[in-house]
C-alpha positions, 0 to 999 in steps of 0.5 A: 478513555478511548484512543483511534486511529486512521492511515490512508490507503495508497495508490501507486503511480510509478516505480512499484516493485524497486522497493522489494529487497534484494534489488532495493538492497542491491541497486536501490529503489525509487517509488512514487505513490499518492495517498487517497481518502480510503483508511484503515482504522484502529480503536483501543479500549483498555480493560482490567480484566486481564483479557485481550479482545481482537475484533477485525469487523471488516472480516468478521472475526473475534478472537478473546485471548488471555494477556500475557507478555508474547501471545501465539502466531497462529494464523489468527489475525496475525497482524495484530497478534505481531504488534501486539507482541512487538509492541510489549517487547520493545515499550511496555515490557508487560501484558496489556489488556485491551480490546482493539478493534480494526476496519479497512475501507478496501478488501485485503488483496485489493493492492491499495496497501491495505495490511501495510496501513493496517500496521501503521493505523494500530501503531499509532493507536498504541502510540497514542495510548501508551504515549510512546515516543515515536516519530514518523519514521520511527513508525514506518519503519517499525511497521515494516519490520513487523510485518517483513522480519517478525512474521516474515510477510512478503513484500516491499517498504513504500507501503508504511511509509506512505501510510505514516506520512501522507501525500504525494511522495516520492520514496528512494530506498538506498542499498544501505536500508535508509528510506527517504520520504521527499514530499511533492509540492505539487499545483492543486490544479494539476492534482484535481486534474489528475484525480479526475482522469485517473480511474480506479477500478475494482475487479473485483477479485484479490490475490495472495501478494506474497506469492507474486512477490517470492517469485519477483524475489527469486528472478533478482536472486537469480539474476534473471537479465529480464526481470533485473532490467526491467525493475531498473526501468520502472525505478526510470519511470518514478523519476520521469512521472514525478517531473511530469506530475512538478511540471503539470505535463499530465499528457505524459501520464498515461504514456509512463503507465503503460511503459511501466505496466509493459515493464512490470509484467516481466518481474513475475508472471502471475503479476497479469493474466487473462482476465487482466489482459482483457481489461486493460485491452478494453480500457485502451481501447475506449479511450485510456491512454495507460494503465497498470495493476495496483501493488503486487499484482495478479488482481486487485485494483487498476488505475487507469489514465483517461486524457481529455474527455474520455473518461465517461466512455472509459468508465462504462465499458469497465462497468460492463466487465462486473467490476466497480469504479471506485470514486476517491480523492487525493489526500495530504493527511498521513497517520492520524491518532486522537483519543477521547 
Protein backbone atom coordinates (compact mmCIF):
# COMPACT_ATOMS: atom_id res chain seq x y z
CA UNK A 1 0.00 0.00 0.00
CA UNK A 2 0.77 3.48 -0.66
CA UNK A 3 -0.61 6.34 1.70
CA UNK A 4 -0.60 10.41 0.80
CA UNK A 5 -1.26 13.23 1.86
CA UNK A 6 -1.76 16.91 0.61
CA UNK A 7 -2.28 20.35 3.17
CA UNK A 8 -2.69 23.71 1.55
CA UNK A 9 -0.41 26.63 2.04
CA UNK A 10 -1.73 29.86 3.33
CA UNK A 11 -1.70 33.40 2.89
CA UNK A 12 -2.10 35.62 5.65
CA UNK A 13 -4.82 38.80 5.39
CA UNK A 14 -4.50 40.24 8.68
CA UNK A 15 -3.52 39.83 12.21
CA UNK A 16 0.03 38.01 11.72
CA UNK A 17 2.34 37.98 14.65
CA UNK A 18 -0.46 38.19 17.81
CA UNK A 19 -0.45 34.38 17.48
CA UNK A 20 3.58 34.12 18.75
CA UNK A 21 3.84 33.67 22.40
CA UNK A 22 4.51 35.47 24.93
CA UNK A 23 2.02 38.09 23.59
CA UNK A 24 -0.62 35.34 22.66
CA UNK A 25 -0.08 34.06 25.99
CA UNK A 26 -0.27 37.51 27.60
CA UNK A 27 -3.17 39.29 25.67
CA UNK A 28 -4.13 36.86 23.48
CA UNK A 29 -4.43 36.85 19.60
CA UNK A 30 -6.33 36.89 16.76
CA UNK A 31 -5.62 36.10 13.16
CA UNK A 32 -7.18 35.91 9.70
CA UNK A 33 -5.89 33.80 7.15
CA UNK A 34 -7.06 31.93 3.69
CA UNK A 35 -6.09 28.75 2.33
CA UNK A 36 -4.59 28.86 -1.60
CA UNK A 37 -4.11 25.98 -4.21
CA UNK A 38 -0.44 25.82 -3.41
CA UNK A 39 0.62 22.28 -0.91
CA UNK A 40 2.70 20.36 0.78
CA UNK A 41 2.63 16.82 -0.05
CA UNK A 42 3.78 13.60 1.77
CA UNK A 43 3.85 9.71 0.44
CA UNK A 44 4.68 6.74 2.97
CA UNK A 45 5.71 3.55 1.30
CA UNK A 46 6.20 0.94 4.03
CA UNK A 47 9.20 -1.32 3.95
CA UNK A 48 10.70 -4.66 5.98
CA UNK A 49 14.02 -4.11 5.68
CA UNK A 50 14.46 -2.34 8.62
CA UNK A 51 15.29 0.94 6.95
CA UNK A 52 13.90 4.38 7.05
CA UNK A 53 14.44 6.51 3.86
CA UNK A 54 14.04 10.32 4.01
CA UNK A 55 13.48 11.79 0.48
CA UNK A 56 12.75 15.58 0.45
CA UNK A 57 12.57 15.92 -3.62
CA UNK A 58 11.91 19.71 -3.66
CA UNK A 59 15.28 19.85 -1.86
CA UNK A 60 17.02 17.30 -3.31
CA UNK A 61 18.17 15.64 -0.34
CA UNK A 62 18.02 11.75 0.73
CA UNK A 63 18.91 10.36 3.56
CA UNK A 64 18.94 6.40 4.68
CA UNK A 65 18.95 5.64 8.48
CA UNK A 66 18.55 2.38 10.37
CA UNK A 67 14.77 2.14 12.23
CA UNK A 68 15.06 2.34 15.49
CA UNK A 69 12.47 3.89 18.17
CA UNK A 70 14.26 7.82 18.60
CA UNK A 71 16.75 8.74 15.34
CA UNK A 72 19.17 11.77 15.78
CA UNK A 73 18.25 15.61 15.36
CA UNK A 74 21.14 16.30 13.56
CA UNK A 75 20.26 19.16 11.12
CA UNK A 76 19.10 16.62 8.48
CA UNK A 77 15.97 17.32 7.59
CA UNK A 78 14.78 17.78 10.94
CA UNK A 79 11.14 18.12 10.40
CA UNK A 80 10.76 15.01 9.51
CA UNK A 81 13.14 13.36 11.86
CA UNK A 82 10.87 15.35 15.06
CA UNK A 83 7.56 13.48 13.51
CA UNK A 84 9.16 10.62 13.10
CA UNK A 85 10.49 10.58 16.38
CA UNK A 86 7.09 12.03 18.21
CA UNK A 87 5.21 9.88 16.00
CA UNK A 88 6.80 6.17 17.94
CA UNK A 89 6.69 7.92 21.42
CA UNK A 90 3.36 8.87 21.62
CA UNK A 91 1.30 5.82 19.08
CA UNK A 92 3.51 2.97 18.09
CA UNK A 93 5.83 2.92 20.91
CA UNK A 94 8.21 0.86 18.22
CA UNK A 95 10.76 1.30 15.18
CA UNK A 96 8.85 1.67 11.81
CA UNK A 97 10.50 1.43 8.44
CA UNK A 98 9.52 3.39 5.62
CA UNK A 99 10.12 5.44 3.25
CA UNK A 100 8.60 8.96 3.28
CA UNK A 101 8.85 11.26 0.70
CA UNK A 102 7.97 14.97 0.77
CA UNK A 103 7.43 18.03 -1.88
CA UNK A 104 6.14 21.86 -1.15
CA UNK A 105 4.81 23.83 -3.90
CA UNK A 106 6.75 27.24 -2.41
CA UNK A 107 10.26 27.55 -1.39
CA UNK A 108 10.93 27.31 2.51
CA UNK A 109 11.30 31.08 3.40
CA UNK A 110 8.56 31.77 1.07
CA UNK A 111 6.23 33.13 4.23
CA UNK A 112 3.38 30.84 2.92
CA UNK A 113 3.76 28.57 5.92
CA UNK A 114 5.39 26.15 4.13
CA UNK A 115 7.12 24.02 7.22
CA UNK A 116 4.20 24.53 9.47
CA UNK A 117 1.92 22.48 6.49
CA UNK A 118 4.75 20.23 5.83
CA UNK A 119 4.13 19.06 9.40
CA UNK A 120 0.46 18.76 9.07
CA UNK A 121 0.85 16.88 5.49
CA UNK A 122 3.16 13.94 7.19
CA UNK A 123 0.97 13.61 10.06
CA UNK A 124 -1.71 13.08 8.24
CA UNK A 125 0.40 10.59 6.11
CA UNK A 126 1.08 8.79 9.27
CA UNK A 127 -2.29 9.08 10.60
CA UNK A 128 -3.75 7.50 7.40
CA UNK A 129 -1.29 4.67 7.55
CA UNK A 130 -1.27 3.95 11.17
CA UNK A 131 -4.73 4.51 11.61
CA UNK A 132 -4.18 6.93 14.51
CA UNK A 133 -7.31 8.57 15.94
CA UNK A 134 -6.73 12.03 15.57
CA UNK A 135 -9.05 14.77 15.16
CA UNK A 136 -8.47 18.17 13.24
CA UNK A 137 -7.37 19.86 16.34
CA UNK A 138 -5.62 17.05 17.49
CA UNK A 139 -3.15 17.22 14.48
CA UNK A 140 -2.98 20.88 14.65
CA UNK A 141 -1.97 21.15 17.68
CA UNK A 142 0.58 18.10 17.51
CA UNK A 143 1.97 19.86 14.86
CA UNK A 144 2.89 22.93 16.35
CA UNK A 145 4.19 21.31 19.18
CA UNK A 146 6.81 19.32 17.16
CA UNK A 147 7.87 21.92 15.79
CA UNK A 148 7.65 24.80 18.67
CA UNK A 149 8.54 22.49 21.88
CA UNK A 150 10.27 19.36 20.32
CA UNK A 151 12.74 21.07 18.13
CA UNK A 152 12.35 24.45 19.38
CA UNK A 153 11.59 26.41 16.08
CA UNK A 154 10.64 29.71 16.23
CA UNK A 155 7.31 30.92 15.24
CA UNK A 156 3.44 31.51 16.08
CA UNK A 157 0.34 28.63 15.90
CA UNK A 158 -1.95 29.86 12.97
CA UNK A 159 0.33 27.91 10.50
CA UNK A 160 -0.98 24.32 11.61
CA UNK A 161 -4.18 24.83 11.83
CA UNK A 162 -4.65 26.78 8.86
CA UNK A 163 -3.04 23.92 7.30
CA UNK A 164 -5.15 20.99 9.14
CA UNK A 165 -8.65 22.95 8.39
CA UNK A 166 -8.66 24.85 5.24
CA UNK A 167 -10.28 27.79 4.27
CA UNK A 168 -10.93 31.37 5.15
CA UNK A 169 -10.71 31.25 8.97
CA UNK A 170 -10.48 33.44 11.65
CA UNK A 171 -8.17 32.19 14.62
CA UNK A 172 -8.33 33.42 18.29
CA UNK A 173 -5.67 32.25 20.49
CA UNK A 174 -6.53 32.71 24.19
CA UNK A 175 -4.04 33.47 27.05
CA UNK A 176 -4.79 30.12 28.58
CA UNK A 177 -3.39 28.17 25.14
CA UNK A 178 -6.69 27.29 23.61
CA UNK A 179 -7.26 27.99 19.85
CA UNK A 180 -10.37 28.43 18.14
CA UNK A 181 -10.67 27.97 14.63
CA UNK A 182 -14.18 30.01 13.38
CA UNK A 183 -14.93 29.38 9.89
CA UNK A 184 -16.09 32.23 7.58
CA UNK A 185 -18.90 32.02 5.37
CA UNK A 186 -17.96 34.23 3.06
CA UNK A 187 -20.27 35.23 -0.46
CA UNK A 188 -18.55 33.08 -3.34
CA UNK A 189 -18.58 36.32 -5.28
CA UNK A 190 -17.00 38.34 -2.67
CA UNK A 191 -14.03 35.85 -2.79
CA UNK A 192 -13.55 35.54 -6.61
CA UNK A 193 -13.26 39.34 -6.33
CA UNK A 194 -10.69 39.03 -4.00
CA UNK A 195 -8.79 36.31 -5.45
CA UNK A 196 -8.61 38.56 -8.36
CA UNK A 197 -7.46 41.95 -7.13
CA UNK A 198 -5.19 40.38 -4.32
CA UNK A 199 -1.81 39.67 -5.97
CA UNK A 200 0.73 37.42 -4.80
CA UNK A 201 4.04 38.09 -5.42
CA UNK A 202 7.60 36.23 -5.20
CA UNK A 203 10.49 37.93 -4.61
CA UNK A 204 12.31 35.94 -5.23
CA UNK A 205 14.58 35.90 -1.99
CA UNK A 206 13.87 33.63 1.48
CA UNK A 207 14.79 34.42 4.80
CA UNK A 208 15.41 32.50 8.31
CA UNK A 209 11.78 33.46 10.10
CA UNK A 210 13.21 32.49 13.06
CA UNK A 211 15.40 35.11 13.59
CA UNK A 212 12.72 37.67 12.80
CA UNK A 213 10.50 36.35 15.09
CA UNK A 214 13.25 35.83 18.29
CA UNK A 215 13.86 39.48 18.15
CA UNK A 216 9.67 40.12 17.97
CA UNK A 217 9.84 37.56 21.16
CA UNK A 218 12.31 39.49 22.84
CA UNK A 219 10.41 43.32 22.39
CA UNK A 220 7.35 41.59 24.09
CA UNK A 221 9.57 40.00 26.89
CA UNK A 222 10.88 43.30 27.41
CA UNK A 223 7.81 45.18 27.26
CA UNK A 224 9.00 47.47 24.52
CA UNK A 225 5.68 50.07 24.52
CA UNK A 226 6.07 50.21 20.42
CA UNK A 227 6.32 46.86 19.68
CA UNK A 228 3.38 45.82 22.35
CA UNK A 229 1.14 48.35 21.04
CA UNK A 230 1.42 47.80 17.62
CA UNK A 231 0.55 43.87 17.77
CA UNK A 232 -2.57 45.03 19.89
CA UNK A 233 -3.40 47.03 16.53
CA UNK A 234 -2.71 44.20 14.05
CA UNK A 235 -5.06 41.90 16.58
CA UNK A 236 -7.68 45.23 15.82
CA UNK A 237 -6.96 44.80 12.15
CA UNK A 238 -8.04 40.84 12.00
CA UNK A 239 -11.45 41.84 13.52
CA UNK A 240 -12.02 45.00 11.19
CA UNK A 241 -10.80 42.68 7.85
CA UNK A 242 -13.22 39.95 8.76
CA UNK A 243 -16.30 42.41 8.90
CA UNK A 244 -15.27 43.86 5.64
CA UNK A 245 -14.56 40.53 4.03
CA UNK A 246 -18.68 38.99 5.77
CA UNK A 247 -19.82 42.50 4.52
CA UNK A 248 -18.46 42.40 0.93
CA UNK A 249 -16.89 46.16 1.41
CA UNK A 250 -13.71 44.97 -0.22
CA UNK A 251 -12.62 48.83 -0.94
CA UNK A 252 -11.48 48.75 2.77
CA UNK A 253 -9.04 45.76 2.01
CA UNK A 254 -6.37 47.27 0.69
CA UNK A 255 -6.56 50.14 3.30
CA UNK A 256 -6.44 47.37 6.49
CA UNK A 257 -3.21 46.13 4.45
CA UNK A 258 -1.43 48.92 4.88
CA UNK A 259 -2.36 49.79 8.32
CA UNK A 260 -1.06 46.59 9.23
CA UNK A 261 1.90 46.47 7.03
CA UNK A 262 2.76 50.13 8.83
CA UNK A 263 2.08 48.44 12.32
CA UNK A 264 3.79 45.36 11.59
CA UNK A 265 7.04 46.88 10.93
CA UNK A 266 7.53 48.07 14.24
CA UNK A 267 7.64 44.15 15.94
CA UNK A 268 11.27 43.85 14.50
CA UNK A 269 13.30 45.39 12.42
CA UNK A 270 14.52 43.06 9.90
CA UNK A 271 10.58 42.11 9.10
CA UNK A 272 11.42 45.07 6.15
CA UNK A 273 14.31 46.53 4.27
CA UNK A 274 15.29 48.30 1.26
CA UNK A 275 14.68 46.13 -1.39
CA UNK A 276 10.99 45.73 0.33
CA UNK A 277 10.42 49.45 0.82
CA UNK A 278 11.06 49.74 -2.97
CA UNK A 279 8.54 47.42 -3.67
CA UNK A 280 5.85 48.21 -1.92
CA UNK A 281 6.54 51.85 -2.96
CA UNK A 282 6.22 50.90 -6.72
CA UNK A 283 3.29 48.49 -6.19
CA UNK A 284 1.31 51.84 -4.55
CA UNK A 285 2.36 53.62 -6.83
CA UNK A 286 0.94 51.79 -9.73
CA UNK A 287 -2.16 51.45 -8.35
CA UNK A 288 -2.29 49.15 -5.26
CA UNK A 289 -4.17 50.38 -2.46
CA UNK A 290 -1.94 48.29 0.37
CA UNK A 291 -0.04 45.55 0.92
CA UNK A 292 1.98 43.50 3.34
CA UNK A 293 4.86 40.86 3.55
CA UNK A 294 3.63 37.25 3.89
CA UNK A 295 4.50 35.41 7.36
CA UNK A 296 7.57 36.51 9.51
CA UNK A 297 8.74 38.90 7.09
CA UNK A 298 12.58 40.03 5.78
CA UNK A 299 11.50 38.41 2.18
CA UNK A 300 9.39 35.94 0.77
CA UNK A 301 6.06 36.65 -0.86
CA UNK A 302 3.72 40.01 -0.72
CA UNK A 303 0.29 40.46 -1.59
CA UNK A 304 -1.06 43.25 -2.53
CA UNK A 305 -4.66 44.88 -3.12
CA UNK A 306 -5.44 46.32 -6.64
CA UNK A 307 -9.04 47.92 -6.43
CA UNK A 308 -10.84 48.51 -9.36
CA UNK A 309 -8.96 47.80 -12.42
CA UNK A 310 -5.33 48.14 -11.54
CA UNK A 311 -4.23 45.10 -11.56
CA UNK A 312 -2.75 44.78 -14.84
CA UNK A 313 -0.57 47.96 -14.25
CA UNK A 314 0.10 46.70 -10.68
CA UNK A 315 1.21 43.30 -12.09
CA UNK A 316 3.94 44.90 -14.73
CA UNK A 317 5.78 46.96 -12.86
CA UNK A 318 6.30 43.97 -10.20
CA UNK A 319 7.37 42.02 -13.09
CA UNK A 320 10.20 44.52 -14.10
CA UNK A 321 11.46 44.33 -10.43
CA UNK A 322 12.83 40.32 -11.13
CA UNK A 323 10.12 38.81 -9.01
CA UNK A 324 7.06 36.66 -10.17
CA UNK A 325 3.26 36.86 -9.88
CA UNK A 326 2.23 33.71 -8.76
CA UNK A 327 -1.45 33.04 -10.08
CA UNK A 328 -3.69 31.04 -7.13
CA UNK A 329 -7.06 30.50 -6.03
CA UNK A 330 -8.67 30.38 -2.86
CA UNK A 331 -9.43 26.78 -1.47
CA UNK A 332 -12.02 25.38 1.19
CA UNK A 333 -10.23 21.69 1.50
CA UNK A 334 -8.05 21.28 4.51
CA UNK A 335 -5.47 18.27 5.23
CA UNK A 336 -6.44 15.47 2.79
CA UNK A 337 -5.02 11.82 3.19
CA UNK A 338 -6.04 8.61 0.74
CA UNK A 339 -4.20 5.56 0.42
CA UNK A 340 -4.07 2.93 -2.53
Amino acid sequence: MIYRSKAPLRIGLAGGGTDVSPYSDIYGGAILNATINMYAYATIIPRNDGKIVFNATDRVEQYELDAVEQIPINGELNLLRGIYNRIVRDFTKKALSFELTTYVDAPPGSGLGTSSTLVVAILGAFAEWLKLPLGEYDIARLAYEIERIDLGMAGGKQDQYAATFGGVNFMEFSSDDKVIVNPLRINQSYLNELSYNLILYYTETSRVSSEIIEEQTKNVEASRKPSIEATHKLKEQSVLMKEALLKGELDKIGELLDFGWENKKLLAKRISNHEIEKIYKIAKKNGASGGKISGAGGGGFMIFYCPDNMRTKVVEALEKLGGQVKRYEFTNMGLSSWSF
